[in-house]
Structures are given as C-alpha cells and as structure tokens.
C-alpha positions, 0 to 999 in steps of 0.5 A: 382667319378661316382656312379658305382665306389663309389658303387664298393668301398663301396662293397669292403669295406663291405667285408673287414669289414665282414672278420674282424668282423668289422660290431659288430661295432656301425654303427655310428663308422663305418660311422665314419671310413669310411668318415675319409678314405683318398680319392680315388683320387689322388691329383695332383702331380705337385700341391703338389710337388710345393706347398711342395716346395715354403711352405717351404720357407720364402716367400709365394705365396697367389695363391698358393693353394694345394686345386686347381686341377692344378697349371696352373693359378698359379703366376710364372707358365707356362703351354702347350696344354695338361695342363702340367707345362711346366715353373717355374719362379720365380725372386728376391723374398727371398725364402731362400730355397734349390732346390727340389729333383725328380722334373722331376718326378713329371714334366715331361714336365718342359722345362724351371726352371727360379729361380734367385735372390732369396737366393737358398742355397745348391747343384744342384741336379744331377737328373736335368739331368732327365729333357728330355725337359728341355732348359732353366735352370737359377739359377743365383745370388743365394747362391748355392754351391757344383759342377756343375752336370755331369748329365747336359751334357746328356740333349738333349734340353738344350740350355742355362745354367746359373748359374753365381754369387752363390758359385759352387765348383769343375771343370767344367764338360767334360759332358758338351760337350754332351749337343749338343743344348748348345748354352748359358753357363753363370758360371762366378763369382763362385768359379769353378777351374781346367782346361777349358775342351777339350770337350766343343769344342765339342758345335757347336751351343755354342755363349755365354761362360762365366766363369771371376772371378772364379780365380782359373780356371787354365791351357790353353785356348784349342784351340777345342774353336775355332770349335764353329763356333758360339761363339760371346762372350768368357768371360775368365777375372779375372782367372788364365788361361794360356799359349798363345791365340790360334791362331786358334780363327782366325777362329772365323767368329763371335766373338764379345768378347773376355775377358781375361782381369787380367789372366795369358796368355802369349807370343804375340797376335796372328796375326790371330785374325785380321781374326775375323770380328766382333770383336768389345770387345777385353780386 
C-alpha cells in the first residue's frame, strides 16, 4: 500500500481511538491491535472462491495457493488478456464435493467449466445461468442429481451442454430452446423423463442431440427437429419414446446418426429418410 494511504489510515484510526478513549491504553496494546487489524486490501476474489472450493474436497491441488495474488499460473486453470479466469478444468480426479454456488459472481469471465469424472454430487446450481460468457459446460460422469436448471436456456454463448452419465432428475427444460448458440446438447444416461420439448427446434445451429437410456423419457418425436438444419447425430436409444419417426427428418441434409434403437416407436420408416445423404448410422 503507498505511504500516503498508510499515513491516511493511521490518522483515521488515531481519531476513532481518541473518541473512544482508547489511547489511556499501554502503547504497547495498542501497537498490539493495531498490526491484528485485517488488511486493507481485499484478497482476490477468484483466488478465495477456488481454493474455498477444491479445499473442501477430498483430493488437494498442491498449487493451489490461497497466498497468490491470482490463480493464473494455477494447475487446471485457464486464463485471458486482462488476467481473468476465463476456464476451469478438472478431469478424473475424485473431489467428492458438490458444485459451488454464485461462481459467476465471483468469475466473471468463466467461458468454460469443464469438471468431469470427478465424484461431483448434488444439484446444478441454477445460478449458472448468470454466466453471461459462458460456452462450454461439462460435468459428465459425475454423481449429480436433481433436474436440470431452466436457468441454462437464458445463456447467449452457450454452445455445448454435457451433462450425460450422473442421476438428473425431472424433464427436460422448454428454456433450452432459447439457448441460440446450442450447438452440443449431451444428456444421455440420466434419469430425465417426460416429453422431448417442442422448443428445441428452436436450435438452428444444434448438431449433437443425445438423450438414449434415460427410460423413461416418453411421448413423440417432435417433428420441430427436423428445423435443426445442423443436427448429424440424434441419439434417441434405450427410451420410451413413441409414435412414428417424422417424416419430415427427410429434410435433415446432414444427418449422420439416427439412434432409436429399443424404444417404442411405431408404424413404418419413412420413405423420406432416403433424402438424407449423409446418413450412415441408422438403429
């Protein structure tokens, strides 16, 4: 801290003590309380809230220092220009912890939270959908539970959601329609139910759609699928979706993929499915 501040702090502390009769103290106290004050500076927020975090769990991260005044040279972190945290990745390593609450507070730069195979237990906390800058957000094979926030749906970068293999809970969000920048939507393996929604037609750039073996994911294929002029895989297997394959996947220039292998479907394959080209996985 500059000399001059210093100078301004000691005098402010002085008058407080003076009005308090604090000064009929022994000096020797008062130097005594006066060097236990905590600092004047503020630690760095993104420093504590990390370390806060990994501390409680059951594997440690050596350099992971609360004493550094940034975590940018940290192990599993990534940083940009202005010297933000711009990434977190952590992968197979057993920290047995839940996620942490009001991170985007506290990171306001996170584009990417990569934490997969690594024992994360209890829910997604909805105030993930704070992270304006957010794109990435893997947390697959992990232990978590709980639905998946609404919350999500109002990210405008968010390009891929991945949160296959853990023990999610509840329907699909409609608010996954909104994201616009979806390109990657990975849930399969979880234990989702209720219907496909209608909105996610609403992802033109989406390619990636995965939701096999969450059994009991019901209803109908909707056919506003078919308006994700991108999609190359629809990974459908192992549900209980139902009624007839929409004819209108015929439309679907760059399907690669389409799995619906031990579901519920009926009636005929659609001749129109001879219009997609690339297809080259078809169960």
């Amino acid at each position: 801290m500059p000399r001059s501040r210093q100078q301004n702090h000691l005098r402010l502390l002085l008058l407080l003590l003076q009005r308090s009769r604090l000064l009929l103290l022994p000096r020797f106290y008062f130097l005594l309380m006066l060097f236990s004050l905590p600092s004047l500076v503020p630690a760095n927020q993104e420093v504590t809230a990390l370390f806060q975090w990994i501390n409680s769990s059951a594997t440690t991260l050596p350099d992971w220092n609360p004493a550094h005044a940034t975590p940018c040279k940290w192990s599993h972190v990534t940083y940009n220009a202005a010297g933000s945290v711009s990434a977190v990745a952590i992968q197979s390593l057993p920290l047995a912890i839940s996620l942490p609450a009001g991170l985007c507070v506290v990171l306001p730069s996170l584009a990417a939270f990569v934490v997969f195979d690594a024992n994360l237990t209890g829910a997604i906390p909805p105030d993930f959908g704070d992270c304006s800058f957010l794109a990435v957000l893997d947390l697959s094979s992990n232990s978590l539970s709980g639905g998946i926030p609404a919350a999500l749906g109002r990210l405008p970068s968010l390009s891929s959601l991945i949160l296959n293999s853990n023990q999610l809970s509840g329907s699909i969000p409609d608010d996954l329609g909104a994201a616009a920048e979806l390109r990657h939507l990975i849930l399969f393996d979880n234990r989702l139910s209720g219907p496909i929604p209608v909105a996610l037609g609403n992802l033109s750039l989406l390619e990636t759609f995965r939701v096999g073996g969450n059994r009991d994911l019901s209803g109908p294929i909707p056919d506003s699928l078919s308006l994700c002029a991108n999609l190359t895989v629809l990974g459908l297997a192992d549900t209980k979706v139902s009624g007839p394959i929409p004819a209108s996947f015929g439309r679907l220039a760059n399907l690669q993929t389409l799995s619906i292998y031990t579901t519920m479907l009926s009636g005929s394959i659609p001749l129109e499915l001879g219009n997609c080209s690339s297809l080259v996985h078809n169960a």
